[in-house]
C-alpha beads as a LAMMPS data file, in Angstrom:
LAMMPS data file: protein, C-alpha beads

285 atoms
284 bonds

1 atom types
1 bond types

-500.0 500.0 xlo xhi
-500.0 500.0 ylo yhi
-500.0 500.0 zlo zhi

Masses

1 110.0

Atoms # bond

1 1 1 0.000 0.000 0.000
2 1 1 1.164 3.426 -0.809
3 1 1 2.103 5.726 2.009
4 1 1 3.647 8.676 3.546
5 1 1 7.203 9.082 2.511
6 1 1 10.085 8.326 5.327
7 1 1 10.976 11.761 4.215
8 1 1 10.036 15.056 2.862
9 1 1 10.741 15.834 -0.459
10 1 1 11.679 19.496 0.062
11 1 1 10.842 22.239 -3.069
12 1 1 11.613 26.095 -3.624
13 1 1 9.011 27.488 -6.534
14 1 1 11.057 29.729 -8.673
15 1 1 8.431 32.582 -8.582
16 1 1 7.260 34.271 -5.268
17 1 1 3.419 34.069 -5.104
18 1 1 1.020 36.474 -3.891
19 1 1 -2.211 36.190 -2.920
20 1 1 -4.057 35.818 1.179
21 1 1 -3.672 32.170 1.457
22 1 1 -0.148 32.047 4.164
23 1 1 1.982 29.854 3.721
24 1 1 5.456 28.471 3.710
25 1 1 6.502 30.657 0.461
26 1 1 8.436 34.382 -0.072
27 1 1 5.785 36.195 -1.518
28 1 1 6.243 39.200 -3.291
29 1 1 3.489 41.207 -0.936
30 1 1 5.184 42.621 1.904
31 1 1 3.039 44.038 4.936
32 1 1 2.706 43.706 8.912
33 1 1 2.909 39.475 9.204
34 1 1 5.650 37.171 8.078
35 1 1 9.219 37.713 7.972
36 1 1 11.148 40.887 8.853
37 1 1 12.149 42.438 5.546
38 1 1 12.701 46.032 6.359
39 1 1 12.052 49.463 7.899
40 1 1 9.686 52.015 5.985
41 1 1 8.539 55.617 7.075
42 1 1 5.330 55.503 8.266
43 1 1 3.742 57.161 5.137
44 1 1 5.087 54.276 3.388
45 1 1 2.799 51.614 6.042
46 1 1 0.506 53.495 8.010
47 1 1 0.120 50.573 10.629
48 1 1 0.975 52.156 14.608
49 1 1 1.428 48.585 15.619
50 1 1 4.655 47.821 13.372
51 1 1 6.063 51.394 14.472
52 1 1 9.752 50.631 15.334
53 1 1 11.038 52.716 18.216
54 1 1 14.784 51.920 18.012
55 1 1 14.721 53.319 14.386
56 1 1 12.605 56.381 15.167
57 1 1 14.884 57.866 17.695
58 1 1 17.632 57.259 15.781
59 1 1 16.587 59.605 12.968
60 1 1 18.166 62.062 12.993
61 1 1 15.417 63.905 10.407
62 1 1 13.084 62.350 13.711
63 1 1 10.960 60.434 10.778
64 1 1 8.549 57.596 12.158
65 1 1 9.445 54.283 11.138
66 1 1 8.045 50.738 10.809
67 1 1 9.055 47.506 10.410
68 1 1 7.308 45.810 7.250
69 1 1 7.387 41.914 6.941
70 1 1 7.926 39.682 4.192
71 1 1 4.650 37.197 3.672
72 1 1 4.731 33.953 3.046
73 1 1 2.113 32.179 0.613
74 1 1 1.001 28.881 0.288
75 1 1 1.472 27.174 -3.394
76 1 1 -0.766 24.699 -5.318
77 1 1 1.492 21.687 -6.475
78 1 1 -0.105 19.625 -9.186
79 1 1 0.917 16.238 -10.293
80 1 1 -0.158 14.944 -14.440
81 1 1 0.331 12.132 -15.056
82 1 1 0.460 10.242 -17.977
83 1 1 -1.369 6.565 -18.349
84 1 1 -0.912 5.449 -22.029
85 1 1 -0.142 2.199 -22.582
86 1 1 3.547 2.187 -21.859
87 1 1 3.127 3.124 -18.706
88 1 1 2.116 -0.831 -17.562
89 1 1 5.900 -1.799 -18.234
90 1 1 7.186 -3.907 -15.095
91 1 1 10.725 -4.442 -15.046
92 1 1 13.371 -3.699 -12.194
93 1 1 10.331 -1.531 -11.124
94 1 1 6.740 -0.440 -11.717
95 1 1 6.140 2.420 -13.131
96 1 1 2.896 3.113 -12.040
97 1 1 4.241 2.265 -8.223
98 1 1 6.785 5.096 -9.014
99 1 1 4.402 7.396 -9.968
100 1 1 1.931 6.730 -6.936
101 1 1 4.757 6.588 -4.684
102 1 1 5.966 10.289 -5.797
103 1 1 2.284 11.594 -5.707
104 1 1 2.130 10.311 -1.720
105 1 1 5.164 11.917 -1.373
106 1 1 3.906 15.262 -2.728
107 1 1 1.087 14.828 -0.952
108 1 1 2.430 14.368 2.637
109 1 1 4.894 16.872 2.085
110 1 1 2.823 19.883 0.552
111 1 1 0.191 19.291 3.138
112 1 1 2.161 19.822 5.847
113 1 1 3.602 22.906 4.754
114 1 1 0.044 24.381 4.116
115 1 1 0.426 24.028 -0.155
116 1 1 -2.538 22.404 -1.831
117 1 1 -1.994 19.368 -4.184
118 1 1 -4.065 17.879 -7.390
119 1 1 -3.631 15.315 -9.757
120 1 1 -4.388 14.875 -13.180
121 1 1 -4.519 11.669 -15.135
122 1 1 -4.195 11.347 -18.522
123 1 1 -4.016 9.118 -21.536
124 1 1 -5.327 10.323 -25.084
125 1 1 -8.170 12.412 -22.772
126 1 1 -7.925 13.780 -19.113
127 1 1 -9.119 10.651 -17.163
128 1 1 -12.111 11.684 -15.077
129 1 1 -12.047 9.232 -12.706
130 1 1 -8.299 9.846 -11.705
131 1 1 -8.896 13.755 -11.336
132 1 1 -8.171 15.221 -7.587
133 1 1 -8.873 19.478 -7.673
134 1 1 -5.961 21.009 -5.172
135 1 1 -6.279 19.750 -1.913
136 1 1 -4.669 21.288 1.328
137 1 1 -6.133 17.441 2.775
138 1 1 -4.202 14.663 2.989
139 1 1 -6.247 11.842 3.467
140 1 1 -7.978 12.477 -0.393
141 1 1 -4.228 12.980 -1.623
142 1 1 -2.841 9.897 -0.497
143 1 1 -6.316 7.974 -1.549
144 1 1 -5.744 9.521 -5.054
145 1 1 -2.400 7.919 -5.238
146 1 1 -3.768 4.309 -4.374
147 1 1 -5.752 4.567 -7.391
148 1 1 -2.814 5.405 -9.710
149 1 1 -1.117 2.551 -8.765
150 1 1 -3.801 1.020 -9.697
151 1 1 -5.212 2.748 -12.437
152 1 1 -5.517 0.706 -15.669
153 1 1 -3.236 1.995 -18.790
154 1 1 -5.024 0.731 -21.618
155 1 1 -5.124 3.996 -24.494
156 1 1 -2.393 4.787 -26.428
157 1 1 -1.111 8.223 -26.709
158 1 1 -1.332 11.226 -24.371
159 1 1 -2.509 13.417 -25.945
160 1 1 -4.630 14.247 -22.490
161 1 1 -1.788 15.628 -20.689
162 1 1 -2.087 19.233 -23.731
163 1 1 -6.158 19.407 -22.086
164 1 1 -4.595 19.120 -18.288
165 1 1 -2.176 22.200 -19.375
166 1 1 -4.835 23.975 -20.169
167 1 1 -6.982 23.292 -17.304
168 1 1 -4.300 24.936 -15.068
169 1 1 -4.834 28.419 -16.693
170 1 1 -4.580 31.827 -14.560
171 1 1 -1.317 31.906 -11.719
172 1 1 1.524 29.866 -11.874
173 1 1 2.002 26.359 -9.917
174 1 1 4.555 24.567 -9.369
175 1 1 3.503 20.980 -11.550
176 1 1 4.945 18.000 -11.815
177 1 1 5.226 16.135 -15.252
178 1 1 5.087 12.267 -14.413
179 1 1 5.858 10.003 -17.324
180 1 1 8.648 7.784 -19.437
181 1 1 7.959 10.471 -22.132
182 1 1 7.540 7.733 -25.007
183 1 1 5.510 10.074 -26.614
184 1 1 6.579 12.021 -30.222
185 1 1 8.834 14.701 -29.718
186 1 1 6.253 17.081 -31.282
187 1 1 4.166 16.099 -28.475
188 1 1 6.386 16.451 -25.953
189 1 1 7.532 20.355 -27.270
190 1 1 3.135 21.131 -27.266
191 1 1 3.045 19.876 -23.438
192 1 1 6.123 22.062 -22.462
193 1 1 5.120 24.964 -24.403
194 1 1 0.980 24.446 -22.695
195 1 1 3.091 24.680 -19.217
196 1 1 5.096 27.734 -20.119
197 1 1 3.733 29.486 -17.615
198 1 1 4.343 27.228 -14.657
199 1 1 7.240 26.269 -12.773
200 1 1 7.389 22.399 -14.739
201 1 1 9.364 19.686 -13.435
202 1 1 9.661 16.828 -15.788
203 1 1 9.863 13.296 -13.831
204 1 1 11.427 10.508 -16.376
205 1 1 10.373 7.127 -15.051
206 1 1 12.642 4.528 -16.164
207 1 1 13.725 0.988 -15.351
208 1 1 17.437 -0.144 -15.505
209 1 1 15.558 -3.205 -17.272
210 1 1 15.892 -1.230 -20.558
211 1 1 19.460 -0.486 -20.537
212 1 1 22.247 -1.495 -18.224
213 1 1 20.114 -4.538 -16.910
214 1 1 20.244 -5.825 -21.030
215 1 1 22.003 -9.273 -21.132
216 1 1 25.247 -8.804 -23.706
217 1 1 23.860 -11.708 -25.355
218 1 1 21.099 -13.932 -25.353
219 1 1 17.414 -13.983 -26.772
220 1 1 15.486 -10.951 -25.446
221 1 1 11.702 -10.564 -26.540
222 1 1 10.496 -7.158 -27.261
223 1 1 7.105 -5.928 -26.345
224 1 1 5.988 -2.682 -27.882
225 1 1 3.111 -1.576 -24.904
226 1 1 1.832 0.832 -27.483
227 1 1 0.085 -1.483 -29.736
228 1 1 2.764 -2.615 -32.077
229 1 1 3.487 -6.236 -31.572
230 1 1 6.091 -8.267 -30.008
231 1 1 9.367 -8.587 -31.914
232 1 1 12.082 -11.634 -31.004
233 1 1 15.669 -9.997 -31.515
234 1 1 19.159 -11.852 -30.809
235 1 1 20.851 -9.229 -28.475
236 1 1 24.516 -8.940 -28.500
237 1 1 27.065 -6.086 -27.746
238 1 1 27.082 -3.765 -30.896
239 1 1 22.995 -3.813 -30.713
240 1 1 23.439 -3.480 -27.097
241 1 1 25.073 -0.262 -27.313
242 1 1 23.139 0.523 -30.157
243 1 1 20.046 0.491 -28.136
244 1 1 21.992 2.031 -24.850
245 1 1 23.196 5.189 -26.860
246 1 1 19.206 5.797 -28.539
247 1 1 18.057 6.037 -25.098
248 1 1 20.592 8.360 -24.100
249 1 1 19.878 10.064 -27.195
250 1 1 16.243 10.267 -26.326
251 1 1 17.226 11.726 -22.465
252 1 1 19.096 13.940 -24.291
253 1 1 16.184 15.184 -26.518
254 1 1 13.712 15.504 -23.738
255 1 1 16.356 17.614 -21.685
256 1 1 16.475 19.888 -24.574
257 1 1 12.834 20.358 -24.863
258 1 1 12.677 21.292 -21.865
259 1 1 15.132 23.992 -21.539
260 1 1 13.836 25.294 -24.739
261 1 1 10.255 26.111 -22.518
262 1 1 12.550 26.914 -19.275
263 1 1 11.187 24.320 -17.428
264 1 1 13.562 22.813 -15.145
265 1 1 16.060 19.381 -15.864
266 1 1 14.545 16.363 -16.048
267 1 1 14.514 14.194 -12.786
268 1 1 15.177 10.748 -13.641
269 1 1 13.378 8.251 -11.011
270 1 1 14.845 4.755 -11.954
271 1 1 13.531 1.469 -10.294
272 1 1 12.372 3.061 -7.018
273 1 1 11.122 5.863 -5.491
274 1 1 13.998 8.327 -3.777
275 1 1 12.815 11.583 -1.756
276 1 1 15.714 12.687 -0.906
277 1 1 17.044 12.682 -4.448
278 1 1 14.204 14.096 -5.552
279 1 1 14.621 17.035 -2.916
280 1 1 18.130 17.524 -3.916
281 1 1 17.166 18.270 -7.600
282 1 1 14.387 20.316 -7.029
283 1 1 17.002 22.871 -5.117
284 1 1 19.683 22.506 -7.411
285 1 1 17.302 23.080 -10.701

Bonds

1 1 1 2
2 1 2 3
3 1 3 4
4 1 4 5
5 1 5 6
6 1 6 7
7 1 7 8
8 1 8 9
9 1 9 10
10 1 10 11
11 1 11 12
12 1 12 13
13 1 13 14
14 1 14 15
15 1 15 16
16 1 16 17
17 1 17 18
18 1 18 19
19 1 19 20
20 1 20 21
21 1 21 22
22 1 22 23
23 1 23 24
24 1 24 25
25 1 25 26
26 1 26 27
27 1 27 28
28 1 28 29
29 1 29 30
30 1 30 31
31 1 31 32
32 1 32 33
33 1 33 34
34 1 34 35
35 1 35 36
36 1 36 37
37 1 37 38
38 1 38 39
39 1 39 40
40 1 40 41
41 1 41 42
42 1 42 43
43 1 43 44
44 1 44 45
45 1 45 46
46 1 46 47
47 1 47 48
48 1 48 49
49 1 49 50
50 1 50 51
51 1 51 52
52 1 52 53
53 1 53 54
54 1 54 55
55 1 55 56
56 1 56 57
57 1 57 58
58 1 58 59
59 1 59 60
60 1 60 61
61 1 61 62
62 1 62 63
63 1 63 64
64 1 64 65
65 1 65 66
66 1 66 67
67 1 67 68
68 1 68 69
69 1 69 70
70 1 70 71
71 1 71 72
72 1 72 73
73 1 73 74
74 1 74 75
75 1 75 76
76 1 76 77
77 1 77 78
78 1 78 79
79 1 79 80
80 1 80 81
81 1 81 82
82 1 82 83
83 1 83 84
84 1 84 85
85 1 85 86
86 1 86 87
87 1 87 88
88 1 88 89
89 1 89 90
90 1 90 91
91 1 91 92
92 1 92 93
93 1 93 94
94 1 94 95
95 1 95 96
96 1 96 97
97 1 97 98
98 1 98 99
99 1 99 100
100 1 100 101
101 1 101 102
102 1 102 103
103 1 103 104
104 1 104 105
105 1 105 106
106 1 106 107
107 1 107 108
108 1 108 109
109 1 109 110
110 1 110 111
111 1 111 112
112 1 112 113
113 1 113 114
114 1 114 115
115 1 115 116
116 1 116 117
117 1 117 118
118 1 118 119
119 1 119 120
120 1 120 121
121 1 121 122
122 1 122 123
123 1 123 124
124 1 124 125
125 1 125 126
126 1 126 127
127 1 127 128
128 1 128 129
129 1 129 130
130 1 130 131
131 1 131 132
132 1 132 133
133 1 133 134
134 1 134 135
135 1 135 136
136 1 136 137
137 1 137 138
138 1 138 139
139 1 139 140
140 1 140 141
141 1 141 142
142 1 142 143
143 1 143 144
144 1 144 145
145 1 145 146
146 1 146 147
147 1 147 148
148 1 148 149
149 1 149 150
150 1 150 151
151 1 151 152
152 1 152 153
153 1 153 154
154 1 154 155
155 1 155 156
156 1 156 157
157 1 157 158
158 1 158 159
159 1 159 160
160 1 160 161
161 1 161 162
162 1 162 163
163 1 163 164
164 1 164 165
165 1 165 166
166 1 166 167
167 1 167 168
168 1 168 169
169 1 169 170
170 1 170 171
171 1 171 172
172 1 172 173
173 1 173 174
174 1 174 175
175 1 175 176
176 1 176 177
177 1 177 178
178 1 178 179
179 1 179 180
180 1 180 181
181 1 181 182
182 1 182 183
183 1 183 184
184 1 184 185
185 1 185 186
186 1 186 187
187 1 187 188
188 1 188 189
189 1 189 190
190 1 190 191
191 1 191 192
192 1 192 193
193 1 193 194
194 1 194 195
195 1 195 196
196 1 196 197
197 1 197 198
198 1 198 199
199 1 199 200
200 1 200 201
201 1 201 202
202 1 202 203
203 1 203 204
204 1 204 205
205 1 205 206
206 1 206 207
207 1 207 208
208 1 208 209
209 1 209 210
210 1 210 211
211 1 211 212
212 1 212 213
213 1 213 214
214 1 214 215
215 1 215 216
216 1 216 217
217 1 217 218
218 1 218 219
219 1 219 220
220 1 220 221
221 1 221 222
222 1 222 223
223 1 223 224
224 1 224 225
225 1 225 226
226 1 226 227
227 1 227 228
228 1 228 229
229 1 229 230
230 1 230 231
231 1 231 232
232 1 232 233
233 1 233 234
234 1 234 235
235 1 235 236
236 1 236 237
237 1 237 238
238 1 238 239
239 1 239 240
240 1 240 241
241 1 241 242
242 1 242 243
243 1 243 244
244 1 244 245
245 1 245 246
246 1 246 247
247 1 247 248
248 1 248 249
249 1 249 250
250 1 250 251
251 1 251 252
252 1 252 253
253 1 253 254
254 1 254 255
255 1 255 256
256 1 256 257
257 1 257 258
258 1 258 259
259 1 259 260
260 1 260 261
261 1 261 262
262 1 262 263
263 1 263 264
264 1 264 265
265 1 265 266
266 1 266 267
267 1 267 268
268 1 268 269
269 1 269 270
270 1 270 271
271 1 271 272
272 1 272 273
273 1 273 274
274 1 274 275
275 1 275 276
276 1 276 277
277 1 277 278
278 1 278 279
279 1 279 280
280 1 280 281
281 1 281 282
282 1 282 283
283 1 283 284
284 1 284 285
């Protein structure tokens, strides 16, 4: 069963919100609550409470000052998550474990801080019946994630995930892109460019399965998730790193698309679920 992470996973959105909701964020309101930021003359913030003695009596002009404050904002953290086909391969991993592992993750750890979180299925359409609207609740949160794991990937294409960008229209969030991104590139680009606006986060699930757990030779049966068949192919060290350098090649291409919409690097979650990698990318990205 999917649970609360053994530890946070720890995020810094790379715009300051505004807005009345407090939270654990710099906004970019300052007033009389939050965190000291400065000393105004009182025309500046006509509030007598924040009136700062100290700094009154040592002007020499005998101004009146107050201290203003910093807020701090609360977030909405969103979660899509794509559920074509290809996302039922089982291998060193599962990837839909990996993906309902990260979203109770997320959800334990932007509850506690006071952010909301949703989540957004998707496959060629925005699956209904794996929808969650922003939640500041845990307990619906960590249900939703139960029911990715187990959420049946049966469509091909996602296609879906362009209708969730556009469902999160009006301020930025910070939103996580969950997925092994065996999509078209062209596809890929529309998704980035529909999240322009938001602080994106791509998550590449992969499985060491697919590369470095390849035999160097041997028999290996190939089954394309997507609809194409199953192929019998007689692996052996030239097609081996043949097949190792086209993924690479394809990591490579996704980190490009990405940069080219300025979202951040692409986290690669491989086999199982890490927070505390995952924190350590989200503040170094």
């Amino acid at each position: 069963m999917t649970g609360a992470p053994s530890a946070d996973i720890i995020y810094l959105p790379r715009w300051r919100p505004r807005g009345r909701r407090f939270g654990a964020h710099r906004g970019q309101e300052a007033g009389g609550l939050g965190t000291f930021r400065d000393q105004v003359p009182f025309l500046t913030l006509p509030d007598a409470r924040r009136i700062d003695l100290r700094a009154s009596l040592r002007d020499p002009f005998e101004g009146v000052h107050v201290r203003r404050f910093e807020m701090r904002n609360a977030v909405e953290v969103w979660a899509l998550i794509d559920l074509s086909a290809s996302m039922r391969f089982q291998g060193a991993g599962d990837r839909l474990r990996l993906a309902a592992d990260l979203c109770a993750g997320l959800a334990a750890s932007a509850t506690r801080i006071g952010d909301g979180l949703g989540v957004i299925g998707c496959d060629r359409a925005v699956r209904a019946d794996l929808y969650l609207p922003a939640t500041r609740r845990r307990g619906p949160a960590l249900a939703m994630a139960e029911r990715i794991a187990a959420a049946r990937c049966e469509a091909t294409g996602a296609e879906g995930l362009l209708e969730a960008a556009r469902l999160l229209f009006g301020r930025p969030r910070l939103v996580f892109l969950v997925s092994d991104f065996r999509w078209p590139q062209a596809l890929i680009g529309q998704v980035f460019a529909a999240l322009a606006l938001h602080d994106t986060v791509p998550v590449l699930l992969a499985d060491s399965a697919e590369d470095a757990g390849l035999p160097d030779w041997g028999l290996v049966e190939l089954d394309d998730l997507e609809g194409a068949g199953r192929r019998l192919v007689f692996l052996r060290p030239a097609l081996k790193r043949r097949w190792i350098a086209r993924e690479q090649a394809r990591r490579d291409a996704l980190r490009s698309l990405a940069a080219a919409s300025s979202a951040r690097a692409p986290f690669h979650l491989v086999d199982r679920f890490n927070a505390q990698a995952l924190t350590r990318h989200l503040l170094a990205t």
